[in-house]
N, C-alpha and C positions, 0 to 999 in steps of 0.2 A: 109903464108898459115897457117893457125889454123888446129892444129892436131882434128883425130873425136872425141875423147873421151873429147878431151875438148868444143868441138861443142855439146856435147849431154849435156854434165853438163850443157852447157848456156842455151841451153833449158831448159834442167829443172829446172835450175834457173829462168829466166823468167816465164815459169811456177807456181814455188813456190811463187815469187813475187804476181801474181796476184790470185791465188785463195787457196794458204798456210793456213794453223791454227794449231790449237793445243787446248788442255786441257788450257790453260793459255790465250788464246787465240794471244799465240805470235807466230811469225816463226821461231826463232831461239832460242837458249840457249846451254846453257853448259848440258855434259852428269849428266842424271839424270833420277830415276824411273820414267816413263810417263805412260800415259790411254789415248787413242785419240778413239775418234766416230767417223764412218765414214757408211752413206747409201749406202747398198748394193745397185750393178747393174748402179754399178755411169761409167762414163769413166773410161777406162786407164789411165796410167801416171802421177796420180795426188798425187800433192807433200803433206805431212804428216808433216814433222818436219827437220831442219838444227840447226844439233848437232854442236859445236864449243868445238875444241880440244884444248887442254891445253898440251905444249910441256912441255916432249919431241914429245908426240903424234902428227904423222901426216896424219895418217888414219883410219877409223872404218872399222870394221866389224860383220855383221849381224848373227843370226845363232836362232833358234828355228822352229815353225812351219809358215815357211815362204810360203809353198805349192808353190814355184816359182814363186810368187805374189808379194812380197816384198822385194827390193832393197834397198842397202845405198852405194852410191858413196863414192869416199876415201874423197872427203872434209866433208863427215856428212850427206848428204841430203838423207833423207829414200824418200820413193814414192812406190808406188802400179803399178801394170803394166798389171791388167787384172781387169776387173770388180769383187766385192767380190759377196758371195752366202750365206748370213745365212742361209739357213737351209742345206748349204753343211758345214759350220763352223762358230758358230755365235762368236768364239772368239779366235783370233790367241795371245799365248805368244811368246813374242820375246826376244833376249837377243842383245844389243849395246856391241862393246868393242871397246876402243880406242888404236891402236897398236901405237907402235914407227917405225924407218925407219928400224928397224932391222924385224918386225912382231912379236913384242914381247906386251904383253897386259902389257899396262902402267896404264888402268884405265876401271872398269868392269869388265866380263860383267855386265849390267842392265836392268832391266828386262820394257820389254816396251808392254802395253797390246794393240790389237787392237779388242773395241768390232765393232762386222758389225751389224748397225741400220736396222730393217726392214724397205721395202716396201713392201704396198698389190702387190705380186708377184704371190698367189697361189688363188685358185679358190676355196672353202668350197666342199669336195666330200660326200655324204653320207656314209656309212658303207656298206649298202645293199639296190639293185636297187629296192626292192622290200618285202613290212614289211607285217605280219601275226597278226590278232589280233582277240580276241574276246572280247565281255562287255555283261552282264546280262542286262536284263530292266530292269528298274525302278533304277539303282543303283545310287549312289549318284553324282549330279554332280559336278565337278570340281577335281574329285579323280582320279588320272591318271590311266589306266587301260593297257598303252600303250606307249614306247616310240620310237623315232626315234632318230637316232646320226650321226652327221656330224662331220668330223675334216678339219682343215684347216692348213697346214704349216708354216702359218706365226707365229708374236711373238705373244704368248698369251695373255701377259704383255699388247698389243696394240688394237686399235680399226681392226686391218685388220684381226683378228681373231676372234673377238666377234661376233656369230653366231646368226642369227634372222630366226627363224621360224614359220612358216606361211602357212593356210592352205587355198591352190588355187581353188581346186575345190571338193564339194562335191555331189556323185551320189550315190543313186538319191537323188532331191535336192526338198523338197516339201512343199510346198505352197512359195515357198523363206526364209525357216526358215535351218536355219544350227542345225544338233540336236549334233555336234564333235567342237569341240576348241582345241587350244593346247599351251602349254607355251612357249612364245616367246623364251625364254633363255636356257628350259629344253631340248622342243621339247615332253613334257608329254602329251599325247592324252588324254583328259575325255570327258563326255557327259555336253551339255550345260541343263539350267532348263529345255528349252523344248526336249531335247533330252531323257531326266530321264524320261519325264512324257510320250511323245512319242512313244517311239520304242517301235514296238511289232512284234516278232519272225513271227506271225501268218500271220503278213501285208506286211513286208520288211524283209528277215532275213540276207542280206546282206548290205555294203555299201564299197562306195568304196572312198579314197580321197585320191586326189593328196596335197603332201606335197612340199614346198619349203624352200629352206635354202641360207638367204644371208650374206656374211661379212661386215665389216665396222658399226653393229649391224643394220644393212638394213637403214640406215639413209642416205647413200650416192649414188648419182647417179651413180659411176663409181665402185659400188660396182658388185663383182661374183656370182653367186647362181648355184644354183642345184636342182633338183627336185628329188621324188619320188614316189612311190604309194604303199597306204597303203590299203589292204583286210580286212575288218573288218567283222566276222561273232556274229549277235545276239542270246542271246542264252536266256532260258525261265531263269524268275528268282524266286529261291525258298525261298525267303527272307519274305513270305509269311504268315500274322496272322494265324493262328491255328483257327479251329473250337472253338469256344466256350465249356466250359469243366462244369457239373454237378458233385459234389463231396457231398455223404451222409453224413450228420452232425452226426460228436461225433461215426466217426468211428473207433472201434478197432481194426483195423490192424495196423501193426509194421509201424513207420515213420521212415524215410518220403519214402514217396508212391509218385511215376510219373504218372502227370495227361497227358502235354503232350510235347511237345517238339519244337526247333525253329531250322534251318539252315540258316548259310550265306553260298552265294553262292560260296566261296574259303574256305580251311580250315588254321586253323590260329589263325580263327575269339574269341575276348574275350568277352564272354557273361555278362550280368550284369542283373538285376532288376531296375525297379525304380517304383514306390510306388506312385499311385499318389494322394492317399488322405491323406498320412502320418499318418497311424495307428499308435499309441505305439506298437501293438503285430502285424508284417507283419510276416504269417504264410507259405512264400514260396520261394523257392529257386531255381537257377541255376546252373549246372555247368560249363565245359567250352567244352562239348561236345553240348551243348544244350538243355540238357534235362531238364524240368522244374518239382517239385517237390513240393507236399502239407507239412509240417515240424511237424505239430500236426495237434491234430483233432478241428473242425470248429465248431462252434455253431450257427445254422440259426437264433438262435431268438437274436444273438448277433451280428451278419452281414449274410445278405441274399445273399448278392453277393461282390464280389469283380472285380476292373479292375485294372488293371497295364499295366507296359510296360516293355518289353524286347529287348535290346541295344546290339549290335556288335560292336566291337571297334579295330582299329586297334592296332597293337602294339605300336602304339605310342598315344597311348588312343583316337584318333580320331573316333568320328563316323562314319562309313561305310557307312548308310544310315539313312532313317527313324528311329524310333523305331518303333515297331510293338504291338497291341491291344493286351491283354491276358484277357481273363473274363472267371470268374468264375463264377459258381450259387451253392449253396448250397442248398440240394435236403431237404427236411422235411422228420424227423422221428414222430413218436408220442411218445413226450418225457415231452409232460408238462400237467397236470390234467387242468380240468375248475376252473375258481375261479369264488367267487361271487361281485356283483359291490360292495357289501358294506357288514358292520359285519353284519348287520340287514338292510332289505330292507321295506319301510314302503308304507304302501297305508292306502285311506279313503275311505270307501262306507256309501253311505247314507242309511240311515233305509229307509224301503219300497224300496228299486231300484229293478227293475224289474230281472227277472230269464232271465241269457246269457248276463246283462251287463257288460261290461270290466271293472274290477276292476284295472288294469292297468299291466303294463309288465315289467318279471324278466327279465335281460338282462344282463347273463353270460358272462366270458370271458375266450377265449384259445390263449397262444402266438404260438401256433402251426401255420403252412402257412393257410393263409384265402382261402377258397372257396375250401378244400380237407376233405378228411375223416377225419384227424388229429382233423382238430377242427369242426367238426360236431358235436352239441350239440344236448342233446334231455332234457325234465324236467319230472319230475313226482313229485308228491306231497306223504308224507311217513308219515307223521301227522297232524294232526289239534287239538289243544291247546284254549280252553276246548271244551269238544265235546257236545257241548247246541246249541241248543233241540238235533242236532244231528251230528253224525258223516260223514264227507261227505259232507260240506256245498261248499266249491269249488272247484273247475273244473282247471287244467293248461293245457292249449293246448302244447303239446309234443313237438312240432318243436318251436315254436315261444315265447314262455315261458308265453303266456298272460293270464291271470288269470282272471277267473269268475262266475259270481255265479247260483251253479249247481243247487238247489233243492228247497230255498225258500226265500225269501226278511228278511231281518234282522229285530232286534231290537232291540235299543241298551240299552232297560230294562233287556232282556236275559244278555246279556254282551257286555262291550264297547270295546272290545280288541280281537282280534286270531291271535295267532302264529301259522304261519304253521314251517312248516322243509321240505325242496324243495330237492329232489336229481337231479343234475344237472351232465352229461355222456355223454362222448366221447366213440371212441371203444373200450380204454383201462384203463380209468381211470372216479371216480365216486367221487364227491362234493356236502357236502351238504350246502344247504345255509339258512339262516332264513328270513320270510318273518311274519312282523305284520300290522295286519290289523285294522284298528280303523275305530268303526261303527259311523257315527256323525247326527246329528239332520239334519231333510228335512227342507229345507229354504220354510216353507209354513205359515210363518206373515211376515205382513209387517212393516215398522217402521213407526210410527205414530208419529204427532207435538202436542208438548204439545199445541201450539196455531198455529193458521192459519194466525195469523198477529199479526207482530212487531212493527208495528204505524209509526210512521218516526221518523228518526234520522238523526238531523241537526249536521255539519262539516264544517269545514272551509279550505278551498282548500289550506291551507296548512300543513295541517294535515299531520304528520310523517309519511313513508312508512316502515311498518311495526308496525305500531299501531292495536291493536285490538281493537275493535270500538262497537262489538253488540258479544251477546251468545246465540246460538239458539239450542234447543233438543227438541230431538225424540226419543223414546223409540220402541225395538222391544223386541215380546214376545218368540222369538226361543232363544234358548240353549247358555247361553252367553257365550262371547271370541271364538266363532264359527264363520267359514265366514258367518253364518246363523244373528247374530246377529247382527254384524259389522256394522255401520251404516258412509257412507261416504255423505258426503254433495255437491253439485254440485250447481251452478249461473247458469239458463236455460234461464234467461231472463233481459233485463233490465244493463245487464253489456256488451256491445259488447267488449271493449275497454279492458276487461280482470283487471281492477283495483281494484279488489277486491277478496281474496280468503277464503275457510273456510277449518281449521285445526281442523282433528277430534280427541279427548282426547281419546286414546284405551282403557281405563280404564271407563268411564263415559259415551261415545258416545254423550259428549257435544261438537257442531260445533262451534268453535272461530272465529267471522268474523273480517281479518285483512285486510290492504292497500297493496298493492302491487303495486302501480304504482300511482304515484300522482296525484289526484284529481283536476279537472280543470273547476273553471264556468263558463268559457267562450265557452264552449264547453258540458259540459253538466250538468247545474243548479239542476235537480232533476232528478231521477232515480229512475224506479218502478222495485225491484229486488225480484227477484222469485227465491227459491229454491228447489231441491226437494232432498227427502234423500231416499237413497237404499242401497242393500246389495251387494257385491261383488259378493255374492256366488247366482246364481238364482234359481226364486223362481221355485215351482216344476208346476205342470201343472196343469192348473187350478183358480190359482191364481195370482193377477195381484197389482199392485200399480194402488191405487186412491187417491183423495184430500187429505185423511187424511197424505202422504207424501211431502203435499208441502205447503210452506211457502212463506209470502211475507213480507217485508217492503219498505217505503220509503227512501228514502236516497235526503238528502237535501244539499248542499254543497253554503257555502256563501261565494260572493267574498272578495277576499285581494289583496292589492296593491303588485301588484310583481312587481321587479326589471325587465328592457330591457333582452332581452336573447339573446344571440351571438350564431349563430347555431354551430360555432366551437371554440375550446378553443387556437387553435392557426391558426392567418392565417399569410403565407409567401409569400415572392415576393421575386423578385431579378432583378437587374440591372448593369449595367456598373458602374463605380466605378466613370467615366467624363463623365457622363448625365450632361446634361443641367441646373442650376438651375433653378427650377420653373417646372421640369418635375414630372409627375405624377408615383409615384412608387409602388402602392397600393391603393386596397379601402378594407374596414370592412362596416359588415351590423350586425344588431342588429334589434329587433322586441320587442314591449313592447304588453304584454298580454292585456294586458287593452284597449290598441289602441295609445298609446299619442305619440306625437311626442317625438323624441329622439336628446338631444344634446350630439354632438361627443367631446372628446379635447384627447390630447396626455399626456402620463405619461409618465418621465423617458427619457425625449430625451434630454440628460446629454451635448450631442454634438453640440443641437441647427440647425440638420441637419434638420429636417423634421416638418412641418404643416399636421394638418386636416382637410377640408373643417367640420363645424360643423354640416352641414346640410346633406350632401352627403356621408361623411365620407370616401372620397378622401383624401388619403395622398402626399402629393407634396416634394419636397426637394427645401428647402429655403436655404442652402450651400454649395460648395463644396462635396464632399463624398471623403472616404479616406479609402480604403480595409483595407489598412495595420495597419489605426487604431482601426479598428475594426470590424470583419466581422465574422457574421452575426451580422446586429446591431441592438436590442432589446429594443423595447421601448414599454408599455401599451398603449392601448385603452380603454378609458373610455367612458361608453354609460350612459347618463343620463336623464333619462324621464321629461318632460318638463309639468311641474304642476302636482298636486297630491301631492305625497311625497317628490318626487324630488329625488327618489329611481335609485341608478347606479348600473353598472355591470364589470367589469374588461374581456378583454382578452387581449392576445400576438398580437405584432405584429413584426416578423422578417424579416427584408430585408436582402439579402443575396448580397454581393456585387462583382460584377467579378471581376477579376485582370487589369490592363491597365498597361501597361508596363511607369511608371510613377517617375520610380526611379533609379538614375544615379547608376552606379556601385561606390562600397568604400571597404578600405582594411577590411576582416575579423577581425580585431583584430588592436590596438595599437603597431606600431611593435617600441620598444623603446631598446638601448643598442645593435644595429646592428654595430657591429666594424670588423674590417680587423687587423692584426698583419702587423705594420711596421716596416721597410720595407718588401713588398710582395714579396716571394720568385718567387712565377707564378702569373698568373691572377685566381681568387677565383670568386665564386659566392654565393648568396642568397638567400634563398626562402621564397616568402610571399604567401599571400592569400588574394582572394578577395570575393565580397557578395556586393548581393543588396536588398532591402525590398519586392520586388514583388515577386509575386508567383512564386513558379519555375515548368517550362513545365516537360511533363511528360521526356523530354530526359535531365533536370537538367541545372544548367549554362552553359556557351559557352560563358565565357569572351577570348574577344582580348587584347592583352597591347602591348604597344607600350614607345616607351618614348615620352616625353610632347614637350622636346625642342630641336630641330636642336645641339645645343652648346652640347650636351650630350653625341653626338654620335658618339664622338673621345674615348671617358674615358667610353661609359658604354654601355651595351644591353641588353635587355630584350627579353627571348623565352620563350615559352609559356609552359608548363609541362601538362596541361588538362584543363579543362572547366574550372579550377578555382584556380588554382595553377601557379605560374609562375617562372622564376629563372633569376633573378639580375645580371650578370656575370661582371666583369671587362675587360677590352680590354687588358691593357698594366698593367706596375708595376710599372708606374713612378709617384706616389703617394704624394702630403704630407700629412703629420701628422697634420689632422685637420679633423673637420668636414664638409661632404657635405650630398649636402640636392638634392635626386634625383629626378623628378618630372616623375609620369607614368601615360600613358592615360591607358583606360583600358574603352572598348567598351560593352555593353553588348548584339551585336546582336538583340535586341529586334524590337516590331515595334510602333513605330519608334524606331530607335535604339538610345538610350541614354550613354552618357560617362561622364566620370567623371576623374578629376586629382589630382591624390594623391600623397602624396612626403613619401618619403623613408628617412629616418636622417641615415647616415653610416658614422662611427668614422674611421681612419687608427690611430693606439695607438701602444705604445710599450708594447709590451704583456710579463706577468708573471704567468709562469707557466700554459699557453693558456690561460690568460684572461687579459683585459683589463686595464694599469695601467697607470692611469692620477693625473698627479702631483697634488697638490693644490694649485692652488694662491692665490694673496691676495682679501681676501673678505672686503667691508668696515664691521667696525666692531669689525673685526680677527685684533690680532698684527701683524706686523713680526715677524721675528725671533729676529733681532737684540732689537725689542721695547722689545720683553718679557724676553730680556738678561735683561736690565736696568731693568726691571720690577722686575726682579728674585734679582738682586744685591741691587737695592734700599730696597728693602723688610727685606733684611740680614744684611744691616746697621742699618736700623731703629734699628729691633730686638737688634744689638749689642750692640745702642746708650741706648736701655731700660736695657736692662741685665746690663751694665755698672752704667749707673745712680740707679739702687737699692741696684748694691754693693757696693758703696759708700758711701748712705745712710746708710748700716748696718755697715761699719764699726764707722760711725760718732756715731752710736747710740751704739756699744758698747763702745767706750771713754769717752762716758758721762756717762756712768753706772759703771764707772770702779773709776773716780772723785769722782761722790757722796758719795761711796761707802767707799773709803780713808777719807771724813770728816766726816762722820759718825763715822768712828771707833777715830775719833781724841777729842770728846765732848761724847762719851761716857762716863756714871757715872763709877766707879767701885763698883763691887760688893765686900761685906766682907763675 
């Protein structure tokens, strides 16, 4: 019979067998600091950890905050025996010791932590069944004005605590427009746009909305929630622009002076300025009560009004709402005298003009405000400058300044000149201004021609435009260098077409007839041109222009062989780039004056691309066409008249060519001295580039690559880095030291879509100091080494065999010199 205690340990061994762990995730070990996890609300009885004793020890025992929850049998085995509760204790410390058979601590204690994991156990409660609130209208939305607070018990650390709020119902609820939101995670109440622009005390001054709040961050169906309801009362908002403010310019009272003032609806609030024309001199200020202030005094004729804006911000400089309008007007003082338009103001009356004609008008000026007293002008006249025949000759209307003649018709024998002195007055201030009057001759002659006819004058229709061609005068008898005597010449007949003009000498009143548009007789052979000459200034009443102001001649214009004329100097076309040969890509036209037929031929078609129908002047394309070699492709038109002179004309002709996707993709560049350092430590890679001759679409290349051949795609890969870049990788590292030559397709998308195969040359080299270092061998040519040994050695015997044989030589030649030298002194005479 099995004693109980040891029938319970087999259970809980069995037990621990099958659903046991630990931090290590093992079931057993020797005594040691442990941290075990375990979810709250789990079963009873469930095993934790079998501690194994090290004798002498042959029992444990337990001891910290075990809350009667946690056991250890004498072989080791801890285990729990009631469901845990974190939020009755989310972390029990324990302490193990291992006694001996006496109860004696052989080993420990040690400290063993148990944290308890949540589960969503707790339901999110609000704070209060029932929330109180108010908001301004118009206030800003998304500004919380309002909040609501749920807690929940679970870990906060976890999703069974993260609270999602959400607003269920709102009453009343109108047109289906929600005018309340609120922040999922804050639970902060503000008004939606249309809430701000919506709510008015006057319409709705209540509302009411049910709130709810769920755990799991409301993502989960088996999530808890809560509701509440929330009273919201709307209340008037005084956040309100101000009346518009009048402030007297260049006023002397002490600054700054309160025009007028702004409130936010909480106080708090930090007031601001903002400028919105960005004066250099902004003459106004706020405080942080709201009261807005003029800083100096205004000048109207310097600014008449001012607008700005006034900002509430919160403490954390956010704007509160809107800004609001502030304007200004600056009221007019009378602070500026009249002035006059000019130092001296001049007018012209004609001798004899009748009594009450306008002699013309002063027209003073005040910066004072227009259409007030300030600048209400009145004039009087204060002298007249010389007083011949008499004093008093003109009149100035008071209000209007218009000046005219009071008493008697001039003459400009009396005098050709009066000065007046004009006093010009407002209410407070008095200008005076100078007005001169010049008396001038009445336009009563006319100008008369020296002759009534010029004869004819023959030209040749290609006569220079701007040639003067004929000189014609008339003489008048009024008061010269006057508009009276001015004589202007005018073509009244005989010229519709405008190709001829006359330039009059101010000095002489001689008429220069010049060309102004080129003469043409095929169009108009002869021309009977009529002139007539007058005066600017008109004549006075009574008298009239007759014959004696008008002139005639001939005009004879004889033909010349002109050149074809091309109505434009450039014509263009455009085509496909793979037209058809033989397709038609153009015509030119051309018109010879004279009438003759025209032959066409081409200049400058350097490419051989294109013919001209001679007759038609139909251009065709006799080859190929090729964008890329040249587009827009410019060749002349030659237009040559067919008998006569045989006279031609030149224009353009540009065909403009479209793209056709015509050209396989190739590497951007020569990629030469692309090596690897061998042996590769990993797999490398490398980047090329690629390019093709066609145009590129407005979204640029969109190369694909690939590799060319099957055999590659053990040792190599190509992936793509963007439309036109790609990168080379290696697979493996098991390389040799040689050169391989990689072949890559490389697609260009196009349509049709064209591809092309380019190779890659990639070295594996033994590298110094990261670069490439390849032996040299033998070149024909080059020696070896061993050749240039012998080379080097034969060289240095030669040399020794020469240095030897000329020291020999010199010694043979001093021995003989050394002989002769001895017989000589032996047949010498002696001297006595």
């Amino acid at each position: 019979m099995i004693p109980q205690v040891h029938l319970h340990s087999l259970c809980l061994l069995i037990l621990y067998l099958t659903t046991g762990y630990s931090q290590e995730g093992k079931f057993s070990g020797p005594l040691k600091p442990m941290t075990f996890s375990i979810f709250e609300g789990q079963e009873p009885s469930q095993i934790i950890f079998q501690f194994k004793a090290n004798p002498p020890a042959v029992t444990f025992e337990l001891t910290g905050e075990t809350d009667n929850i946690f056991m250890i049998e004498r072989d080791g085995l801890l285990y729990y025996t009631r469901a845990l509760d974190r939020e009755v204790r989310s972390t029990h410390n324990l302490q193990v010791a291992a006694l001996d058979a006496s109860g004696a601590i052989v080993e420990g204690p040690v400290p063993i932590t148990i944290e308890v994991k949540d589960i969503n156990d707790n339901r999110p409660m609000f704070l209060q069944s029932k929330y109180e609130g108010s908001v301004r209208q118009n206030s800003r939305p998304g500004k919380p004005f309002l909040y609501v607070n749920a807690t929940d018990l679970d870990d906060p650390a976890t999703p069974n605590a993260q609270l999602y709020y959400q607003i269920v119902i709102q009453l009343p609820m109108i047109n289906n427009i929600m005018y309340f939101q609120i922040n999922n995670k804050t639970g902060g109440i503000s008004l939606t746009r249309e809430g701000a622009k919506e709510l008015d005390p006057a319409k709705n001054p209540s509302y009411n909305l049910v709130v709810s709040v769920k755990d799991m961050g409301g993502q989960s169906e088996n999530s808890f929630s809560d509701t509440t309801s929330v009273d919201i009362l709307v209340t008037e908002n005084i956040w309100k622009a101000p009346e518009p403010v009048e402030m007297v310019e260049n006023s002397t009272d002490p600054h700054p002076i309160k025009i007028t003032q702004v409130r936010w609806n909480d106080p708090g609030a930090q007031y601001s300025l903002v400028d919105k024309e960005k004066w250099l001199r902004f003459p106004f200020s706020i405080d942080q009560e709201g009261d807005i202030y003029v800083t100096q005094p205004l000048d109207r004729e310097e600014k008449d009004a001012y607008v700005f804006y006034a900002v509430a911000k919160d403490e954390y400089g956010e704007a509160l709402s809107y800004p609001l309008t502030i304007r200004v007007k600056v009221k007019d003082i009378n602070d500026n005298p009249p002035t006059c338009p000019s130092p001296v103001s001049v007018f012209e009356v004609q001798e004899n003009e009748r009594l009450g004609s306008s002699i013309g008008t002063l027209t003073a000026h005040d910066r004072d405000e227009e259409n007030t007293a300030n600048s209400f002008l009145t004039y009087s006249i204060v002298d007249q400058t010389p007083k011949i025949p008499m004093d008093g000759l003109f009149l100035i209307e008071n209000f209007s300044g218009m000046l005219q003649l009071a008493k008697q018709s001039l003459k400009k024998q009396d005098t050709p000149q009066y000065n007046l002195t004009v006093a010009v007055s407002d209410k407070d201030f008095k200008t005076l201004c100078s007005v001169q009057i010049n008396v001038i001759d009445i336009n009563d002659q006319i100008p008369i021609f020296e002759k009534s006819d010029y004869g004819n004058l023959t030209l040749a229709e290609d006569t220079k435009v701007g040639s003067t061609v004929l000189a014609i005068q008339a003489t008048d008898a009024d008061e010269p260098f006057t508009g009276s005597s001015k004589i202007l010449y005018h073509i009244i007949e005989g010229d519709s077409e405008g190709r001829l003009g006359v330039d009059t000498d101010p000095h002489t009143n001689t008429g220069h007839v010049i060309i102004k548009k080129p003469l043409d007789f095929e169009t108009a052979a002869v021309s009977n041109i009529v002139f007539k000459a007058e005066n600017p200034e008109p004549l006075v009443f009574g008298v009239m222009y007759n014959e004696s102001s008008f002139a005639k001649f001939t005009l004879i214009v004889t033909d010349v062989n002109e050149a074809p004329q091309f109505p434009q100097h450039v014509f263009q076309a455009k085509v496909s780039e793979d037209v058809a040969i033989g397709t038609k890509v153009g015509n030119v036209t051309a018109k010879d004056p004279e009438g003759l037929d025209i032959r066409y031929s081409l200049r400058g078609d350097t490419r051989g691309w294109l013919k001209i129908d001679h007759v038609t002047g139909e251009i065709f394309s006799v080859a190929p066409l090729d964008r890329e070699a040249g587009s827009p492709y410019r060749v002349q038109v030659v237009a040559t008249e067919v008998g006569g002179s045989s006279l031609s004309s030149v224009s353009e002709f540009h065909l403009t060519l479209s793209d056709v996707n015509d050209n396989p993709p190739r590497l951007a560049k020569e990629y030469t001295g692309l090596f690897f350092c061998h042996p590769l430590s990993a797999p490398g890679s490398l980047i090329f580039e690629a390019t093709d001759d066609d145009q590129p679409s407005l979204r640029g290349p969109h190369f694909t690559f690939s590799l060319a051949s099957g055999n590659l795609e053990n040792d190599w890969e190509v992936s793509k880095i963007n439309g036109t870049h790609a990168r080379l990788s290696t697979r493996h590292t098991s390389f040799e030291e040689r050169e391989y030559i990689v072949l890559i397709r490389i697609n260009d998308g196009g349509r049709p879509p064209l591809e092309g195969i380019v190779s890659l040359p990639v070295t594996f080299c033994t590298c110094v100091e990261g670069s490439c270092f390849r032996p040299a061998g033998h070149q024909p040519g080059i020696p070896t080494v061993g050749m240039a040994v012998g080379i080097l050695l034969t060289t240095l015997l030669v040399i020794g065999i020469i240095l030897a044989v000329v020291f020999i030589r010199m010694k043979k030649d001093k021995g003989k010199d050394n002989v002769e030298s001895a017989q000589a002194s032996e047949v010498r005479p002696l001297r006595s």
